[in-house]
VOGU-3710 file (C-alpha; in Angstrom, 3 decimals, decimal comma):
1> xxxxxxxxxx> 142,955/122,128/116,921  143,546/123,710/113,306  144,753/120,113/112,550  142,020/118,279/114,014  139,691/120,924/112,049  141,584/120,448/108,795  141,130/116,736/108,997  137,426/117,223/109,508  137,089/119,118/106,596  138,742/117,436/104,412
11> xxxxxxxxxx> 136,705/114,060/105,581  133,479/116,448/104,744  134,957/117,091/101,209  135,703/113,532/100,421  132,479/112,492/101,792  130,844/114,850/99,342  132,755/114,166/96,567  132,165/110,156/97,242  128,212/110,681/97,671  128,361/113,057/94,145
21> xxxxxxxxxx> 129,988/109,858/92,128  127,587/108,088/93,674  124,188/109,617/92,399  126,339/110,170/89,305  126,770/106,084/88,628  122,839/106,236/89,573  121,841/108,504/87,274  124,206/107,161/85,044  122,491/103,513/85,412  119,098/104,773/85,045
31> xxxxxxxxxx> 119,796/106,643/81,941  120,942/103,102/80,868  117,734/100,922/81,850  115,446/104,124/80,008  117,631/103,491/77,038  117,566/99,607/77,140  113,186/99,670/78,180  113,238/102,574/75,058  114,845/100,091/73,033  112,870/97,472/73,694
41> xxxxxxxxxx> 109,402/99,364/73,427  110,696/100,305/69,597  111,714/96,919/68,418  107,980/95,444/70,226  106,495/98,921/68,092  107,893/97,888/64,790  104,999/97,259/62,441  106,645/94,447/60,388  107,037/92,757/63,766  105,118/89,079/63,899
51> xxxxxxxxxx> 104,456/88,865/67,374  102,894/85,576/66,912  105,248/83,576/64,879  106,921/81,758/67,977  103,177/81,117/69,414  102,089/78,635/66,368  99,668/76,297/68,558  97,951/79,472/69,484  96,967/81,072/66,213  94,279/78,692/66,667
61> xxxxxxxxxx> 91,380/78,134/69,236  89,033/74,941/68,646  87,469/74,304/72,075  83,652/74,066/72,993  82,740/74,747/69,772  84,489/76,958/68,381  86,562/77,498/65,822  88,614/80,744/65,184  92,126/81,916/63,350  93,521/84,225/65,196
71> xxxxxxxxxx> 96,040/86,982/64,168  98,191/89,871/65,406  97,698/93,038/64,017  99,108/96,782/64,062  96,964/99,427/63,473  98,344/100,582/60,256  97,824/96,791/58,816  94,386/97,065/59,459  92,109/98,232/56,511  88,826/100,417/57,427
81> xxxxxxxxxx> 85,993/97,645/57,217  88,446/95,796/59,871  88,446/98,672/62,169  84,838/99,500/62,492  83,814/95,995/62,614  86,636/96,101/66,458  84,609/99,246/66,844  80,941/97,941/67,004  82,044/95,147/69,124  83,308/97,775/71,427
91> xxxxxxxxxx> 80,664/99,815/71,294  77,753/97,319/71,336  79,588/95,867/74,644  80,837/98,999/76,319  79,088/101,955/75,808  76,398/101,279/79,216  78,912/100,507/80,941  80,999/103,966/80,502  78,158/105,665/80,407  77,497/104,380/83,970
101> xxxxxxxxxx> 80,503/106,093/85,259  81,405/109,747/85,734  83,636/109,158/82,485  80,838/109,061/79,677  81,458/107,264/76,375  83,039/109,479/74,133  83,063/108,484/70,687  85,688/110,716/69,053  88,040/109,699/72,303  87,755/105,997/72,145
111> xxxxxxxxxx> 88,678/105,706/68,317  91,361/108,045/68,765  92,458/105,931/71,662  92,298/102,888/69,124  94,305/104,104/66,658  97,164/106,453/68,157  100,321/105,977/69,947  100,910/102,578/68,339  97,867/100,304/68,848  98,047/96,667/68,358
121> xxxxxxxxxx> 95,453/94,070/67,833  94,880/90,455/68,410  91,856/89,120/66,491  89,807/86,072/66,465  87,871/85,334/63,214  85,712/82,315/62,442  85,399/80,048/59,696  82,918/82,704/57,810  86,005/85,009/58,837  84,162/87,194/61,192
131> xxxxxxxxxx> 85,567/88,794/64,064  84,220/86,952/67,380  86,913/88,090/70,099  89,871/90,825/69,845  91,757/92,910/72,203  93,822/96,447/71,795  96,926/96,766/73,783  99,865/98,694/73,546  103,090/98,424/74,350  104,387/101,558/76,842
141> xxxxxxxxxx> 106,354/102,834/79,847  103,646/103,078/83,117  104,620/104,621/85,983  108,798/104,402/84,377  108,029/100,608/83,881  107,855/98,897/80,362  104,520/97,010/79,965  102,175/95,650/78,023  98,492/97,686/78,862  95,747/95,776/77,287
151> xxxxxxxxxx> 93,090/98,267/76,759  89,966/96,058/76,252  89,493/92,189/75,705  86,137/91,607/73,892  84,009/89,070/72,576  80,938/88,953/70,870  77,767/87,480/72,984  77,676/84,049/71,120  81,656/83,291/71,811  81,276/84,252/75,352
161> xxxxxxxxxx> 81,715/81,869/78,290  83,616/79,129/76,218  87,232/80,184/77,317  88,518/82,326/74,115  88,749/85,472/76,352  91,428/83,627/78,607  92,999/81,919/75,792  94,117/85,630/73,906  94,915/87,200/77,419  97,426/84,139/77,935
171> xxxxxxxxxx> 98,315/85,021/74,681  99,038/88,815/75,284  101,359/87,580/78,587  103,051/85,552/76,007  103,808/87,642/73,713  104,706/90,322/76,651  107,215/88,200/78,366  108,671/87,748/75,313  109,109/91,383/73,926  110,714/91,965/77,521
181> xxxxxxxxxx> 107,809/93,618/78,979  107,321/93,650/83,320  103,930/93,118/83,096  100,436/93,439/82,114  98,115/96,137/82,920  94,284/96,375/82,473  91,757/99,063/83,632  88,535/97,646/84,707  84,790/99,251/86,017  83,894/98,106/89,478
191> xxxxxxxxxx> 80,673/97,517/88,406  81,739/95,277/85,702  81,623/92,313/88,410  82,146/90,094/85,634  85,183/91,324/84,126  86,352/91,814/87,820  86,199/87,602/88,554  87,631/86,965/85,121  90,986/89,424/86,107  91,161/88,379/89,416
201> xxxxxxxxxx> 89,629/84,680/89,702  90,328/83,371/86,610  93,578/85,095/85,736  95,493/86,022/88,846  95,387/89,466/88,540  95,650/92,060/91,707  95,902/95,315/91,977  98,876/97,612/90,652  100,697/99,879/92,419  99,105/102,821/90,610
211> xxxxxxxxxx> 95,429/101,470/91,706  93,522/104,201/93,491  93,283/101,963/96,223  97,690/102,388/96,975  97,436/105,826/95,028  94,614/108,032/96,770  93,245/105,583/99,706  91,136/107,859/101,364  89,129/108,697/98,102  89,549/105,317/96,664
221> xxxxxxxxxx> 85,611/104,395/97,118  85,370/107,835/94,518  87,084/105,881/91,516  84,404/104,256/89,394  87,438/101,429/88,364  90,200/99,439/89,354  93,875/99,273/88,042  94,852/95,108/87,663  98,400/93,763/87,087  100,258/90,411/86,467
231> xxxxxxxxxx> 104,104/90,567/86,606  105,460/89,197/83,679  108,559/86,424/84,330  112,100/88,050/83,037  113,757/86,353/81,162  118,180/86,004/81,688  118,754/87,326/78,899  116,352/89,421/76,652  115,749/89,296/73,203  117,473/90,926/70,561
241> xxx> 116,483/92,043/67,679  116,268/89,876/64,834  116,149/87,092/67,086
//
């Protein structure tokens, strides 16, 4: 018997010992794919970095009848006149529609949203080098995932309808994919039905994990918007940098 129970415990302590190596090699590998997404998220961050010098046929959109440059831009590259002009467009084509849900528009909020925590911009001028179409993303961990969260696609009235809106959120998957991102994010109103068929029609988008509608079912009818996500394809290898 004192064998049989010294056998028994010693299978207890091995078993112990085995199951504390093995959340150590988890923790130990999960402190490794932080470091690598970290990694990645600062090289994407870098300000010098040209996110749109491997996407040459798309610094350009000439399609029913329009013609616009478009460019890639951190915040910091962006001069004042630049930045209000993303601002009015914003405003002018957003402000009812936060104001029709419990979140208000806050002015002081949204242009601190567009110009902290490392906000990039892809912007479409014309020929008289006005800006027609842009969006603000940023690169960031959601939910301990690296993506790319594009915070608002926008274009002016006149531009609208003619496929430029689709064209720069192909881009952003583009240049996502490429700076090793999982996916793309969006927030959109539910009663932006519009934006809603362009995410989910047009583009393919469905709803992330972190939508109300996984995250707080029985409430989910409370939410005045919906949580949209494309996974991103991984590449074998990801990109280093320099490369």
């Amino acid at each position: 018997n004192e064998y049989k129970s010294y056998l028994s415990g010693r299978a207890t302590m091995v078993n112990k010992v085995s199951k504390s190596k093995e959340k150590k090699a988890q923790r130990k590998e999960a402190l490794a794919k932080l470091s690598a997404a970290q990694n990645l998220l600062t090289i994407a961050n870098k300000v010098d970095a040209n996110h749109l010098e491997n996407f040459k046929p798309f610094q350009k959109y000439c399609r029913n009848d329009l013609d616009v440059t478009i460019e890639c831009l951190h915040h910091s590259q962006t001069d004042k006149s630049t930045f209000e002009e993303l601002y009015r467009i914003l405003e002018t084509n957003m402000k009812q529609d936060y104001e029709s849900c419990y979140w208000g528009w806050n002015d002081r909020e949204k242009r601190k949203e567009m110009s902290e925590k490392d906000p990039w911009f892809l912007i479409a001028r014309d020929t008289s080098k006005q800006i027609v179409a842009f969006a603000h993303f940023k690169f960031d961990f959601d939910n301990d995932i690296e993506v790319l969260y594009c915070y608002e696609i926008q274009t002016v009235e006149s531009a609208r309808s003619r496929g430029l809106g689709k064209f720069m959120m192909q881009i952003l998957e583009l240049i996502g994919t490429r700076a090793g991102m999982k996916k793309v994010m969006v927030t959109v109103f539910k009663h932006n039905t519009r934006s809603l068929r362009f995410f989910t029609d047009i583009l393919k988008y469905f709803h992330d994990e972190t939508d109300p509608i996984y995250t707080d079912p029985i409430d989910e009818k409370e939410y005045c918007y919906q949580i949209l996500s494309k996974e991103l394809p991984q590449k074998k290898k990801m990109i280093a940098e320099g490369s």
